[in-house]
C-alpha positions in Angstrom: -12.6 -21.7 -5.7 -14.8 -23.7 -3.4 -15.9 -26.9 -5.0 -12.8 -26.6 -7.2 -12.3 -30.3 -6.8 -13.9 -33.2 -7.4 -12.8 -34.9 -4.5 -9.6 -34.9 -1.7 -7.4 -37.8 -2.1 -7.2 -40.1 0.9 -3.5 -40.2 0.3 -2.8 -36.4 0.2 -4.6 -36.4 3.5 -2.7 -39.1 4.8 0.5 -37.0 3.2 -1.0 -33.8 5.4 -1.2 -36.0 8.8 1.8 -37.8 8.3 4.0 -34.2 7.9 2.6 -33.1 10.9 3.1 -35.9 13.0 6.6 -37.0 12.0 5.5 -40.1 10.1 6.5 -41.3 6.4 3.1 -43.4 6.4 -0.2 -43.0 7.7 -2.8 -45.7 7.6 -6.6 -44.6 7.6 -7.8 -46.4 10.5 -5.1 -45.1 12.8 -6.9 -43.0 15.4 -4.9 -39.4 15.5 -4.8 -38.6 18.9 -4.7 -42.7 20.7 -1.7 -44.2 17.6 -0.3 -41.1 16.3 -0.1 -38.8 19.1 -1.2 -35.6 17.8 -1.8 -33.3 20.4 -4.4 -30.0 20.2 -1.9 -27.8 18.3 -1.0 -30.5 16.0 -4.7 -30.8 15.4 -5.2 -27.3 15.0 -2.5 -26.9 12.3 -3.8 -30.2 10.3 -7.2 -28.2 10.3 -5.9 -25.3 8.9 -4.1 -26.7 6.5 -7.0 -28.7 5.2 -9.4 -25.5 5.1 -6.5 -23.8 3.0 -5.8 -26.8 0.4 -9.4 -27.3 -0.3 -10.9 -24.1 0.5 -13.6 -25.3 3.1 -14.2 -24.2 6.9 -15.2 -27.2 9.8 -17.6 -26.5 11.9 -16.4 -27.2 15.5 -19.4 -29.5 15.6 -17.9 -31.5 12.8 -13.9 -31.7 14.7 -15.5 -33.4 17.3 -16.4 -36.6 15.4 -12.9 -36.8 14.3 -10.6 -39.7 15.2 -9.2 -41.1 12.4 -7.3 -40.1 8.8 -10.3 -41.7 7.3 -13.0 -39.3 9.2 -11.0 -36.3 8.1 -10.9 -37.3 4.3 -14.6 -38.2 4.5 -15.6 -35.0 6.1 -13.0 -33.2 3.9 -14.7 -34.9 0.5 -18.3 -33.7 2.3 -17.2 -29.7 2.5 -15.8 -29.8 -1.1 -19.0 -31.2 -3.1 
C-alpha cells in the first residue's frame, strides 16, 4: 500500500496535530513544541499516527528536523512518493 497516495493533505496533517494537541485549528508555521506545546509523547503518538495513515516509517534522522506542521507534511509528502 505504500505510495497509495498521491500526496498527504496539509490540512489532514494539520487535523492529526490539532487532535493531539487539543486544538480546533492548526496553522503550518506554528512550531509544535515552542506554540503548541507538544511534549515527547505527544510527538511520539503524532508519529505513529502518520506512519499508520500513510504507510511510511521516519527515520529518527528525519524527526529531528521537525518543528513545524509544515515540516511534517513536507516530509510526510517525501516518504509517500
Amino acid at each position: 500500500m505504500k505510495g497509495s497516495r498521491v500526496n498527504a493533505e496539509l490540512a489532514e496533517i494539520q487535523t492529526i496535530v490539532g487532535l493531539q494537541l487539543g486544538y480546533p485549528q492548526v496553522l503550518p508555521h506554528l512550531r509544535l513544541v515552542e506554540d503548541l506545546g507538544a511534549e515527547s509523547g505527544d510527538f511520539v503518538v503524532i508519529i505513529a499516527t502518520l506512519e499508520e495513515r500513510y504507510d511510511i516509517v521516519f527515520a529518527e534522522t528525519e524527526l529531528a528536523a521537525i518543528r513545524t506542521t509544515f515540516d511534517l507534511y513536507q516530509l510526510v509528502n517525501k516518504l509517500i512518493t
